[in-house]
MOPAC internal coordinates of N, CA, C and O (Angstrom, degrees):
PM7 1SCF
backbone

  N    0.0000 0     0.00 0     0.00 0    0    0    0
  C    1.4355 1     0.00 0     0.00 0    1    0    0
  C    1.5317 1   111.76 1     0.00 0    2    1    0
  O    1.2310 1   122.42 1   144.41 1    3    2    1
  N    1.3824 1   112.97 1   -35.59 1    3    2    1
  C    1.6868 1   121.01 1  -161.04 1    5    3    2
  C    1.5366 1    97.54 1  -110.56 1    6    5    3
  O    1.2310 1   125.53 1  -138.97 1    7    6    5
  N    1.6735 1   106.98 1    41.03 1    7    6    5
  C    1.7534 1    84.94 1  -162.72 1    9    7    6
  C    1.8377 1   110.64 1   -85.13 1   10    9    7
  O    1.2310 1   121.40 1  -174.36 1   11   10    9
  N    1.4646 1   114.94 1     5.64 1   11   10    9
  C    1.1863 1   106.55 1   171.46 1   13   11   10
  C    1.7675 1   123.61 1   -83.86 1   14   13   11
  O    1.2310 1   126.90 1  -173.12 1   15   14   13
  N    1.0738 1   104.34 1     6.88 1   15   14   13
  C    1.9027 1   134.12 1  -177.81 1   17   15   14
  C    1.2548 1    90.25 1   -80.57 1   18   17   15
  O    1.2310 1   111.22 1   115.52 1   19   18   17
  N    1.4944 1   134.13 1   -64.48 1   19   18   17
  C    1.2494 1   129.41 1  -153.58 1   21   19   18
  C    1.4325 1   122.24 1   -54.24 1   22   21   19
  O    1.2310 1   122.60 1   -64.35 1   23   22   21
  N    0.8326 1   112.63 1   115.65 1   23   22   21
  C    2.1099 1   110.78 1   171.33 1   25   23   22
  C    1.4284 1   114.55 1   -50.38 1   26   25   23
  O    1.2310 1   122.31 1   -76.45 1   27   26   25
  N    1.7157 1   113.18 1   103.55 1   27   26   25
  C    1.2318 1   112.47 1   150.77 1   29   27   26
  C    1.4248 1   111.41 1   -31.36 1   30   29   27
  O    1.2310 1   133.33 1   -27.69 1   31   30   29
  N    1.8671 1    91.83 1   152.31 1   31   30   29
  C    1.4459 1   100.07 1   146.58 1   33   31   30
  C    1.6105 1   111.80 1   -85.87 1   34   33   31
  O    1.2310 1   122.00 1   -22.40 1   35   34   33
  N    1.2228 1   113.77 1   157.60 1   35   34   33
  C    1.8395 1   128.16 1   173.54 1   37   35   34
  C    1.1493 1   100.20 1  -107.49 1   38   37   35
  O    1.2310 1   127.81 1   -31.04 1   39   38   37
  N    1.3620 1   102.57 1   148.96 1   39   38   37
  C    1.7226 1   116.34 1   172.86 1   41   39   38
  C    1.7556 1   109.44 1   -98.10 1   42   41   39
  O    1.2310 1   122.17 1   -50.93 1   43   42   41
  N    1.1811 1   113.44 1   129.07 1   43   42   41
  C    1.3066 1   107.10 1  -166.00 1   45   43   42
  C    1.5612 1   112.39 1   -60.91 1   46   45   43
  O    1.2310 1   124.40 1   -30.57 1   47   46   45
  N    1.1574 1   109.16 1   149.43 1   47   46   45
  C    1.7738 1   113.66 1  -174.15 1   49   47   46
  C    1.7838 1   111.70 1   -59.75 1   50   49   47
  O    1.2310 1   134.43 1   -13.50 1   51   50   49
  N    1.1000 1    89.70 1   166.50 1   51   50   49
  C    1.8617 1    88.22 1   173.44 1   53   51   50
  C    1.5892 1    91.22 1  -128.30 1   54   53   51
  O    1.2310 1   126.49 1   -50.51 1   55   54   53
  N    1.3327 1   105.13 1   129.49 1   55   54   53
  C    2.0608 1   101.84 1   155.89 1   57   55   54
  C    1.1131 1    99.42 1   -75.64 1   58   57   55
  O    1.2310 1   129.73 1   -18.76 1   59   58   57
  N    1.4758 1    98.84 1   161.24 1   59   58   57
  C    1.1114 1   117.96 1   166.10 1   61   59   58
  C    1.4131 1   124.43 1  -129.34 1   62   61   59
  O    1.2310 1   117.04 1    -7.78 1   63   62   61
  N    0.9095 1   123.24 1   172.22 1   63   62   61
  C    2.2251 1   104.15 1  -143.62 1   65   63   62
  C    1.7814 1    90.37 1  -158.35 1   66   65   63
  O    1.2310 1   125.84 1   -87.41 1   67   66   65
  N    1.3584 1   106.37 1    92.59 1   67   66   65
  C    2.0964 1    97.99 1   154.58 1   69   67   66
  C    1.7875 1    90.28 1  -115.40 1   70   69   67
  O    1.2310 1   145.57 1   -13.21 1   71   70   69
  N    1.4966 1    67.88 1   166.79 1   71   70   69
  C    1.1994 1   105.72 1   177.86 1   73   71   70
  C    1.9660 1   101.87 1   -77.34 1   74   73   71
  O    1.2310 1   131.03 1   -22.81 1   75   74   73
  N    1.4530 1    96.33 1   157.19 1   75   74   73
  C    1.8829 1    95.88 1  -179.42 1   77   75   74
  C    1.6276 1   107.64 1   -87.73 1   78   77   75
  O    1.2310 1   124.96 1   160.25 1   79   78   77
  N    1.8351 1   108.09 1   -19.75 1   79   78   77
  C    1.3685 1    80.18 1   171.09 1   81   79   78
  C    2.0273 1   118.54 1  -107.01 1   82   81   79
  O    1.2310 1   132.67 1  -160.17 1   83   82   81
  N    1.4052 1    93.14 1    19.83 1   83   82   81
  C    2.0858 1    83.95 1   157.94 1   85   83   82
  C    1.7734 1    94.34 1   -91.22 1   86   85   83
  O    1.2310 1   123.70 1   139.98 1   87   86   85
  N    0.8294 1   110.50 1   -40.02 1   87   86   85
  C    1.7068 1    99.18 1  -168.98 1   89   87   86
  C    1.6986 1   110.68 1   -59.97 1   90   89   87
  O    1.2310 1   117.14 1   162.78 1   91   90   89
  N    1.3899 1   123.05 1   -17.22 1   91   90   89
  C    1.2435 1   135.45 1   176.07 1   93   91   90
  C    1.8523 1   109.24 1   -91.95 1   94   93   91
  O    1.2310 1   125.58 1   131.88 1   95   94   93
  N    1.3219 1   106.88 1   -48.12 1   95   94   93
  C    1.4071 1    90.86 1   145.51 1   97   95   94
  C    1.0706 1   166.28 1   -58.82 1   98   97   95
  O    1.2310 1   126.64 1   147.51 1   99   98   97
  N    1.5716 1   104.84 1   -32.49 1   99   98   97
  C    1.9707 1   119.02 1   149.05 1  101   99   98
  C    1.1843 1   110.64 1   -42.65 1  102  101   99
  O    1.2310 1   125.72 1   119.94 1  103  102  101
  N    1.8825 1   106.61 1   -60.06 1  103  102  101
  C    1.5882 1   100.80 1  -169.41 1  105  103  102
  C    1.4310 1   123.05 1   -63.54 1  106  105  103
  O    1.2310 1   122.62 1   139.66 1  107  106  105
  N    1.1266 1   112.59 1   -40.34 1  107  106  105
  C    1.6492 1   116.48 1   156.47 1  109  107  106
  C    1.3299 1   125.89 1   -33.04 1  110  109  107
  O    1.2310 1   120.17 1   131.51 1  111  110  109
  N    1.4227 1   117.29 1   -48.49 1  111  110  109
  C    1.3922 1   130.16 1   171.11 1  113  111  110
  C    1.6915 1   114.46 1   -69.49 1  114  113  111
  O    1.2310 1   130.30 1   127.93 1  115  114  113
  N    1.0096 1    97.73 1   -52.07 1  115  114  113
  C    1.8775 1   106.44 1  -176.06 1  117  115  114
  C    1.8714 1    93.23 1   -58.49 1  118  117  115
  O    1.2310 1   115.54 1   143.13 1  119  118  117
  N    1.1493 1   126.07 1   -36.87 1  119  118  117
  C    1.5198 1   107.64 1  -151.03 1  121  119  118
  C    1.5253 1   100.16 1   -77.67 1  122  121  119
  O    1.2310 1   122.88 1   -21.90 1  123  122  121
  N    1.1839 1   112.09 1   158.10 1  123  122  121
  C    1.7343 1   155.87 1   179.65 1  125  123  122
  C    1.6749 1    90.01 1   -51.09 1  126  125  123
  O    1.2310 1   122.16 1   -63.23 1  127  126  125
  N    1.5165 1   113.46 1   116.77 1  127  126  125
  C    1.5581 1   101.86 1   177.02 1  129  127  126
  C    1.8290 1   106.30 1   -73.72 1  130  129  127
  O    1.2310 1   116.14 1   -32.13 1  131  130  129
  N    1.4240 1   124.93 1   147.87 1  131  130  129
  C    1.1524 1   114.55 1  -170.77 1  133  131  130
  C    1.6813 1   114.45 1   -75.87 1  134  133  131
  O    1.2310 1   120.68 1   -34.40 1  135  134  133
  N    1.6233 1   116.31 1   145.60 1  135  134  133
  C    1.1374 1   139.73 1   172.24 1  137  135  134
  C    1.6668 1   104.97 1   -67.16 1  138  137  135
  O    1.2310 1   125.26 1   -65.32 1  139  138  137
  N    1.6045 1   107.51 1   114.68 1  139  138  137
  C    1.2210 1   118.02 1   146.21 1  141  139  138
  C    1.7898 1   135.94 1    -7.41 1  142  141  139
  O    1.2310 1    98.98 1  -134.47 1  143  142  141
  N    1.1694 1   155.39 1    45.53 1  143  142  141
  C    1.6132 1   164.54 1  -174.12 1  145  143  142
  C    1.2945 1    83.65 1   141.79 1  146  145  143
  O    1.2310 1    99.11 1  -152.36 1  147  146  145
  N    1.0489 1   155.20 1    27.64 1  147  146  145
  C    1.9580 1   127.13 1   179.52 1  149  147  146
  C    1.2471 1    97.10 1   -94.11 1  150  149  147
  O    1.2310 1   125.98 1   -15.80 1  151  150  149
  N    1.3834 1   106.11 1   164.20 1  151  150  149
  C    1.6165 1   106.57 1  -176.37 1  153  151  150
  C    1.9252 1    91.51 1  -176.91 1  154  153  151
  O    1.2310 1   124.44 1    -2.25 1  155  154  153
  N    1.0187 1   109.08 1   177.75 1  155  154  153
  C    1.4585 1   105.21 1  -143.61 1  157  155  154
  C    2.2154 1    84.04 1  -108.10 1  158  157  155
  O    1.2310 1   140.49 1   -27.98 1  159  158  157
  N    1.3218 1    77.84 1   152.02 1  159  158  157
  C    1.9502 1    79.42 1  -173.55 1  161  159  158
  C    1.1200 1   145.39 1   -67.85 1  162  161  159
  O    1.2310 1   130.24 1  -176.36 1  163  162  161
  N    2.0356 1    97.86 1     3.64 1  163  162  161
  C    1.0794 1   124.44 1  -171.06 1  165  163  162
  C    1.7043 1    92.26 1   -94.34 1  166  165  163
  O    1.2310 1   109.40 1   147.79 1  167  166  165
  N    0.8489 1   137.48 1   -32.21 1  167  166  165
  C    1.6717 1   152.39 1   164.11 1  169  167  166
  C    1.2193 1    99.67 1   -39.63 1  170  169  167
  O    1.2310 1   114.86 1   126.79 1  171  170  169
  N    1.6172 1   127.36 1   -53.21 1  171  170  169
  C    1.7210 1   128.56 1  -167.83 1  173  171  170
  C    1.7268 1   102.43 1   -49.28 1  174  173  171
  O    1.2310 1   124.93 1   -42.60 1  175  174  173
  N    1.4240 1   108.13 1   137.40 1  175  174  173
  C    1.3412 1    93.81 1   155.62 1  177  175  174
  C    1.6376 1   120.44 1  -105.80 1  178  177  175
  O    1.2310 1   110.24 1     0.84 1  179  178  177
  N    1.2792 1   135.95 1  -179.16 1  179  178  177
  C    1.3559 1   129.69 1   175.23 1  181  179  178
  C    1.2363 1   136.17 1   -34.02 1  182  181  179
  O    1.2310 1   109.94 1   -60.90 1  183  182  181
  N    0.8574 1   136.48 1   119.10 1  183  182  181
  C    1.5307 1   138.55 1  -178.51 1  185  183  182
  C    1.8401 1   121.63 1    89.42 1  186  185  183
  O    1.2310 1   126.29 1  -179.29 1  187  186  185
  N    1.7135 1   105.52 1     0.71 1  187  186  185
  C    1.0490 1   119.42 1  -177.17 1  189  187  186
  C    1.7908 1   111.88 1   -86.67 1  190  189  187
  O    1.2310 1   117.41 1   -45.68 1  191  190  189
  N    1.3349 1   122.54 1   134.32 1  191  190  189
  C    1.2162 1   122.15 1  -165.04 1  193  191  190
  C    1.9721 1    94.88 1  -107.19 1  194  193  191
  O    1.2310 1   128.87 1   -18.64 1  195  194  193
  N    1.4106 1   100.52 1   161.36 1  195  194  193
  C    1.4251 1   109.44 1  -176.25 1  197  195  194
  C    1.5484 1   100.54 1  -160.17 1  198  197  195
  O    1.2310 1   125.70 1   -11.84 1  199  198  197
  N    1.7100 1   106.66 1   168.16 1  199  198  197
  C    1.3457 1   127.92 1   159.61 1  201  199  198
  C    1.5693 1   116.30 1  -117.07 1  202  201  199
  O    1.2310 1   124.63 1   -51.96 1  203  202  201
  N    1.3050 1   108.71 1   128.04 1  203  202  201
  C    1.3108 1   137.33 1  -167.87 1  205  203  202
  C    1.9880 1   100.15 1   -77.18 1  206  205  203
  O    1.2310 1   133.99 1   -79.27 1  207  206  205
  N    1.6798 1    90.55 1   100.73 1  207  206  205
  C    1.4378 1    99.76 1   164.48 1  209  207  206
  C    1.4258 1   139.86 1   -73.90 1  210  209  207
  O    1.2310 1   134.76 1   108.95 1  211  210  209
  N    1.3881 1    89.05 1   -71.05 1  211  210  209
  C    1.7504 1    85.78 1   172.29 1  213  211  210
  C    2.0507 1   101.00 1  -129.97 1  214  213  211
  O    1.2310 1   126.46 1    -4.77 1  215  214  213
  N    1.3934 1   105.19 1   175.23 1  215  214  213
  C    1.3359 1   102.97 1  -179.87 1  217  215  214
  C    1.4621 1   102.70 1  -103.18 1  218  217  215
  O    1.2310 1   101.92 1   -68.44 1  219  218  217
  N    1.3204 1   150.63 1   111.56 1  219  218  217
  C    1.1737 1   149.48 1   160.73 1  221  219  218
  C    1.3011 1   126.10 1   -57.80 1  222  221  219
  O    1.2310 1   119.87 1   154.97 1  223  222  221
  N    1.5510 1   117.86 1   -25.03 1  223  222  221
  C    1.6133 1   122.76 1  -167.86 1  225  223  222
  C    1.4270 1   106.04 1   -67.67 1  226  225  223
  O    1.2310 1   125.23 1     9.64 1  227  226  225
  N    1.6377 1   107.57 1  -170.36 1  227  226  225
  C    1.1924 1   116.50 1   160.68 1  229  227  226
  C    1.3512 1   124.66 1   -43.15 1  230  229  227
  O    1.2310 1   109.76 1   -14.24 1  231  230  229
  N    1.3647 1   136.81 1   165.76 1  231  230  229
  C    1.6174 1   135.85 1   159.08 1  233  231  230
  C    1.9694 1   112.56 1   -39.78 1  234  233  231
  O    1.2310 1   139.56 1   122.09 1  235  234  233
  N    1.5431 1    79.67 1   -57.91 1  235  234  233
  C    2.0444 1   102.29 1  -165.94 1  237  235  234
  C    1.3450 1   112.10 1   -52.36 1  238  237  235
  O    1.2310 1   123.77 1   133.73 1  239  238  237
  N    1.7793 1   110.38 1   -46.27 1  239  238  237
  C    1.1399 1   124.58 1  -175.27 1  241  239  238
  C    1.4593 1   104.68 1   -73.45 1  242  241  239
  O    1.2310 1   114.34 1   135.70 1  243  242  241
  N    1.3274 1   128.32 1   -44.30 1  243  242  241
  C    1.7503 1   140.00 1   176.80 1  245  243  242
  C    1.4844 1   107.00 1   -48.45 1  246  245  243
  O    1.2310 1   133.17 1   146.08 1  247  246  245
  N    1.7322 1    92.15 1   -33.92 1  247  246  245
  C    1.9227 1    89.91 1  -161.14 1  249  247  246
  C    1.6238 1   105.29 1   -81.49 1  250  249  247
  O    1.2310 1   120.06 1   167.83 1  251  250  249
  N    1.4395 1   117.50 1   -12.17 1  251  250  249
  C    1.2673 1   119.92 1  -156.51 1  253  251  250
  C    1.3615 1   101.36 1  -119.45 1  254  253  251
  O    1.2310 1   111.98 1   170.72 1  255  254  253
  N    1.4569 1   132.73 1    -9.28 1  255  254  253
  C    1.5225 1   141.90 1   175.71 1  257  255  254
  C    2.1657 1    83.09 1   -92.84 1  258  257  255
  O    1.2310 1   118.13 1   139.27 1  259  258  257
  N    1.1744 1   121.16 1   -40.73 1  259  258  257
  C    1.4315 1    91.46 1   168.76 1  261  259  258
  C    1.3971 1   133.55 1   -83.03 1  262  261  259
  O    1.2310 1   125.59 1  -174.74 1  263  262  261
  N    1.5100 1   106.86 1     5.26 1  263  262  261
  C    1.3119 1   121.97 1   175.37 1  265  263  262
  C    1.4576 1   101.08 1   -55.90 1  266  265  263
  O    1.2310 1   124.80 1   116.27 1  267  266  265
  N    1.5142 1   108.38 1   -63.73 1  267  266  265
  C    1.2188 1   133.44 1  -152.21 1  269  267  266
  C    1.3772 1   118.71 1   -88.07 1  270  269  267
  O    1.2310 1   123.97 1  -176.03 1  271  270  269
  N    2.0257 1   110.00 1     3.97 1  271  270  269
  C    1.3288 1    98.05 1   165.49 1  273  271  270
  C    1.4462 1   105.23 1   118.54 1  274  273  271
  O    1.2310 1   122.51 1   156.30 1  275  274  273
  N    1.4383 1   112.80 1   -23.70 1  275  274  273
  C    1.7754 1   124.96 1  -175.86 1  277  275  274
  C    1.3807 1   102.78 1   -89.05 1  278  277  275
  O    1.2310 1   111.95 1  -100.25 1  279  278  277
  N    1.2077 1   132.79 1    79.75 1  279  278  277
  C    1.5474 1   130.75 1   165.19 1  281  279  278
  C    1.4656 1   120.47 1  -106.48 1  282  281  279
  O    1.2310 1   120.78 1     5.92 1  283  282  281
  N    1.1991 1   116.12 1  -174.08 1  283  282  281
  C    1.5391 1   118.17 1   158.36 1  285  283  282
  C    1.4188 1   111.52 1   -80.63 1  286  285  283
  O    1.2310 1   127.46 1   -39.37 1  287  286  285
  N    1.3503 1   103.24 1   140.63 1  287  286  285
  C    1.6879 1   123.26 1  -179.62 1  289  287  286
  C    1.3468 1   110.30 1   101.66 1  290  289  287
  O    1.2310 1   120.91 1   159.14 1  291  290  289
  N    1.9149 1   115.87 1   -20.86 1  291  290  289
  C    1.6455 1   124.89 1  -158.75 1  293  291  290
  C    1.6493 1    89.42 1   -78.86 1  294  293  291
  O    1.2310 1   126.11 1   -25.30 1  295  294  293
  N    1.2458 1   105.85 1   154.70 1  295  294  293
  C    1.6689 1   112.70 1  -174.67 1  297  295  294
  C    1.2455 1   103.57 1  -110.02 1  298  297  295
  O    1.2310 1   105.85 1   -48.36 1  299  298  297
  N    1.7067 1   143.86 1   131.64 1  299  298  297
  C    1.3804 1   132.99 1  -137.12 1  301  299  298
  C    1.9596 1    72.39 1  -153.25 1  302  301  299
  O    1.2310 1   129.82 1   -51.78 1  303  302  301
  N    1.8329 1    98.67 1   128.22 1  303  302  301
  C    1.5523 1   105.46 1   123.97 1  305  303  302
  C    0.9484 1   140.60 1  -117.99 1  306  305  303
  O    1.2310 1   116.61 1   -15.08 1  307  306  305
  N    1.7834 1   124.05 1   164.92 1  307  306  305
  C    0.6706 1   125.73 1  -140.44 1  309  307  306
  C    2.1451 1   105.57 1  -104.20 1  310  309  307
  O    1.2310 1   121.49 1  -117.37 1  311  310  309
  N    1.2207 1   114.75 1    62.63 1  311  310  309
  C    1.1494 1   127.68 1  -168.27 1  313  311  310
  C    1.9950 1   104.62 1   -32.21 1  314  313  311
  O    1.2310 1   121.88 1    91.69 1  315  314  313
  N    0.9834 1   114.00 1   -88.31 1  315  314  313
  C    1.3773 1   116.11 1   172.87 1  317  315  314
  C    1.8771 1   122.32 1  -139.10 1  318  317  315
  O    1.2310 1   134.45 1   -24.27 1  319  318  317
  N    1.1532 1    89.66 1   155.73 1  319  318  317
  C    1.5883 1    98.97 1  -168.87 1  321  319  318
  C    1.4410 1   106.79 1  -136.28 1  322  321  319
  O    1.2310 1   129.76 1   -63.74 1  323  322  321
  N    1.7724 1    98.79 1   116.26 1  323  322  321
  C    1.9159 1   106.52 1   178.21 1  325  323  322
  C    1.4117 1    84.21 1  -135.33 1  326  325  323
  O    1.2310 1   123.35 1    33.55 1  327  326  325
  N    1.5427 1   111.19 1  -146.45 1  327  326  325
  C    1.6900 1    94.03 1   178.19 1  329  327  326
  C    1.4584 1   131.06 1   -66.55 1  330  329  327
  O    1.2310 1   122.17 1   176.12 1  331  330  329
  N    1.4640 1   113.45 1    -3.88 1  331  330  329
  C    1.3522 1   113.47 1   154.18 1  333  331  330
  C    1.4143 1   131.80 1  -115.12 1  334  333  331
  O    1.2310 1   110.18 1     8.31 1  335  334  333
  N    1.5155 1   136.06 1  -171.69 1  335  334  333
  C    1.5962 1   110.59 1  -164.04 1  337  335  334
  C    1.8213 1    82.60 1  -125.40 1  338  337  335
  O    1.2310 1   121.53 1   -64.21 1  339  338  337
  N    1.1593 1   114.68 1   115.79 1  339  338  337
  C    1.2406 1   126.85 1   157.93 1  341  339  338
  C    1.9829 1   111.21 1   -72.43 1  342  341  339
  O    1.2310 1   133.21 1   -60.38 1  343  342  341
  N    1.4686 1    92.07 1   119.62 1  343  342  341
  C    1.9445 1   100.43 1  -177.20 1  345  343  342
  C    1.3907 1   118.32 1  -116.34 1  346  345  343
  O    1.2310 1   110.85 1   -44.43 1  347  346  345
  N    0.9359 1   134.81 1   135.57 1  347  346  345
  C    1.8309 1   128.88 1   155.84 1  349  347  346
  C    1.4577 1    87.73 1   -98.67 1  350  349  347
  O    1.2310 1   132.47 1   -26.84 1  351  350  349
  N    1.5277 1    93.52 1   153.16 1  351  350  349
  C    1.5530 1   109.34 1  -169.46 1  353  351  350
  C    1.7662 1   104.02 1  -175.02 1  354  353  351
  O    1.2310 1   129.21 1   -92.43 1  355  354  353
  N    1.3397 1    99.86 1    87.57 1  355  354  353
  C    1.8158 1   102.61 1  -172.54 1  357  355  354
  C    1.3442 1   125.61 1    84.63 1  358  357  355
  O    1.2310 1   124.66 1  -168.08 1  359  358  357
  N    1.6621 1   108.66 1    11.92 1  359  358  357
  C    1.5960 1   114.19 1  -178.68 1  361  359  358
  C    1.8295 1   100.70 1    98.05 1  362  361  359
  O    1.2310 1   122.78 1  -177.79 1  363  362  361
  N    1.2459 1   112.28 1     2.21 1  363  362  361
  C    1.1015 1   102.54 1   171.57 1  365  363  362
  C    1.3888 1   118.20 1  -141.49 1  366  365  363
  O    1.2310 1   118.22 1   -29.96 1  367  366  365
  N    1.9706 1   121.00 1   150.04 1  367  366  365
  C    1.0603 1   109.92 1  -152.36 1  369  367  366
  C    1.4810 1    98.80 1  -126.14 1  370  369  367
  O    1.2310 1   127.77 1   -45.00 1  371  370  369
  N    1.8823 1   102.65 1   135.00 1  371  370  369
  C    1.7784 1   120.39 1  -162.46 1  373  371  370
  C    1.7985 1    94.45 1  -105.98 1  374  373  371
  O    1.2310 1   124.45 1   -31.35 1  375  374  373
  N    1.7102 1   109.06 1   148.65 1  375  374  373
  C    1.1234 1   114.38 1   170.10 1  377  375  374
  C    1.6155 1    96.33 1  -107.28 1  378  377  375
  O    1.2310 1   107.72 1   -51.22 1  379  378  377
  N    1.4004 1   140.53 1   128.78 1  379  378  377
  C    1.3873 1   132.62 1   147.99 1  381  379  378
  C    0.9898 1   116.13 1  -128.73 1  382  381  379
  O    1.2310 1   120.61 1    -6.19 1  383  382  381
  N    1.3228 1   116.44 1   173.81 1  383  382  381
  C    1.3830 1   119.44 1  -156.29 1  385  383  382
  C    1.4755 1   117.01 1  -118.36 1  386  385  383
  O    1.2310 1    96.32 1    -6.98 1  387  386  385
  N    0.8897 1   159.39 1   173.02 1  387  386  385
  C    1.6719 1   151.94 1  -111.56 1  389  387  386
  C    1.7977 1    87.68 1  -123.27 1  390  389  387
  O    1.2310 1   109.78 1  -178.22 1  391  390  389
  N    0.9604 1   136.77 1     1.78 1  391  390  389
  C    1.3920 1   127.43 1  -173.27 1  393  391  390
  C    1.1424 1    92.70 1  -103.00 1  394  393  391
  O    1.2310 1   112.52 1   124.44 1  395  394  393
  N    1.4450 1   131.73 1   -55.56 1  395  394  393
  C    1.3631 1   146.11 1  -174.62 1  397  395  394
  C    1.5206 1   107.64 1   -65.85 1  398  397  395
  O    1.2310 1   121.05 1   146.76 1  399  398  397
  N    0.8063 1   115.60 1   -33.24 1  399  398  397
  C    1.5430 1   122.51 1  -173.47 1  401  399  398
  C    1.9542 1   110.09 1   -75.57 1  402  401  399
  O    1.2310 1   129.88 1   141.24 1  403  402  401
  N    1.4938 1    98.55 1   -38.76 1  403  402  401
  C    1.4242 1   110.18 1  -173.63 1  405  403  402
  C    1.3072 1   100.69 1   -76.88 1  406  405  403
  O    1.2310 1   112.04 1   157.52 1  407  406  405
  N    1.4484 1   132.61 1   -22.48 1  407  406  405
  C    1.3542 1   127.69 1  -173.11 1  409  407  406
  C    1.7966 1   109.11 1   -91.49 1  410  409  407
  O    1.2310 1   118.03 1  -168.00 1  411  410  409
  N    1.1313 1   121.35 1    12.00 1  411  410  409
  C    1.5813 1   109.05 1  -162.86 1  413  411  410
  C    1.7109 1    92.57 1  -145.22 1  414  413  411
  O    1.2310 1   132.59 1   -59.78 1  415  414  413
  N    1.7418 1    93.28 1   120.22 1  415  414  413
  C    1.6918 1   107.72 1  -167.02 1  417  415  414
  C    1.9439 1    97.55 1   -92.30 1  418  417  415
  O    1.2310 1   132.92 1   -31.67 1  419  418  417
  N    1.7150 1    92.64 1   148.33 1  419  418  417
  C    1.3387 1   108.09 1  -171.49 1  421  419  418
  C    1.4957 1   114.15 1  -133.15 1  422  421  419
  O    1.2310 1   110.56 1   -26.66 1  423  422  421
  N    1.2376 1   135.36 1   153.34 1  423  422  421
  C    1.2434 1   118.10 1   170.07 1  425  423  422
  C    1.7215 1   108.79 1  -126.07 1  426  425  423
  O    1.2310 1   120.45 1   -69.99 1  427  426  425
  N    1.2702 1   116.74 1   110.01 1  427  426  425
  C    1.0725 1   136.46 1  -161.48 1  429  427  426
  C    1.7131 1   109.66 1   -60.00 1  430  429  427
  O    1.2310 1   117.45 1   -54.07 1  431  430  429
  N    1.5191 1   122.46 1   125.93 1  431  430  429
  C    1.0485 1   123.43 1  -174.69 1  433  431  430
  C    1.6077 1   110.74 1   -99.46 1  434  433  431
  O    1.2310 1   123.05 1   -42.19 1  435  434  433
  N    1.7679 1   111.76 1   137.81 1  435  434  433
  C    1.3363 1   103.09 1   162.57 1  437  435  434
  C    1.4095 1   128.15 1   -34.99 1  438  437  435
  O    1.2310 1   124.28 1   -19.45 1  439  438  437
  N    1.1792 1   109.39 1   160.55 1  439  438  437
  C    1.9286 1   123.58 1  -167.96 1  441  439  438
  C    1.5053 1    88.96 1   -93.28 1  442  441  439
  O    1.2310 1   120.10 1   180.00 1  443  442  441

């Protein structure tokens, strides 16, 4: 009657084991060959406007800069830059910080 109560048996797990440099080689292979003028957004200086190529950061940080509007295709200026990069980006304005900034490719639009 109660047979969904009963404890399966489990099949014991398998690890699984690469090496760091095939996993560095996929990613090498999988990535976006780079666009001609791109250069990373930490490069922009003030008042310079761009389009947001690829995201370089972490996943967490990627997943949550698209929360907020920072994706690829989004068109970002570059409001001000001291040790952090002040952005408008969709009517709204992001503070990040030079780590984040160095990881995420842009291709800089005429003035």
């Amino acid at each position: 009657m109660f047979s969904f109560l009963r404890k399966r048996k489990s099949l014991p797990r398998q690890a699984v084991v690469t090496a760091p440099d095939v996993v560095a080689t996929a990613l090498v292979a999988t990535a976006a060959a780079p666009v001609a003028g791109s250069c990373s957004l930490a490069a922009c200086a003030s008042g310079a406007r761009a389009t947001v190529l690829t995201m370089g950061c972490g996943d967490a940080e990627a997943c949550r800069l698209r929360a907020l509007g920072l994706c690829e295709g989004a068109s970002v200026s570059v409001v001000e830059k001291r040790h952090c990069m002040l952005l408008e980006v969709r009517g709204a304005r992001l503070a990040l910080g030079a780590a984040i900034t160095a990881g995420i490719t842009v291709l800089p639009q005429p003035r």
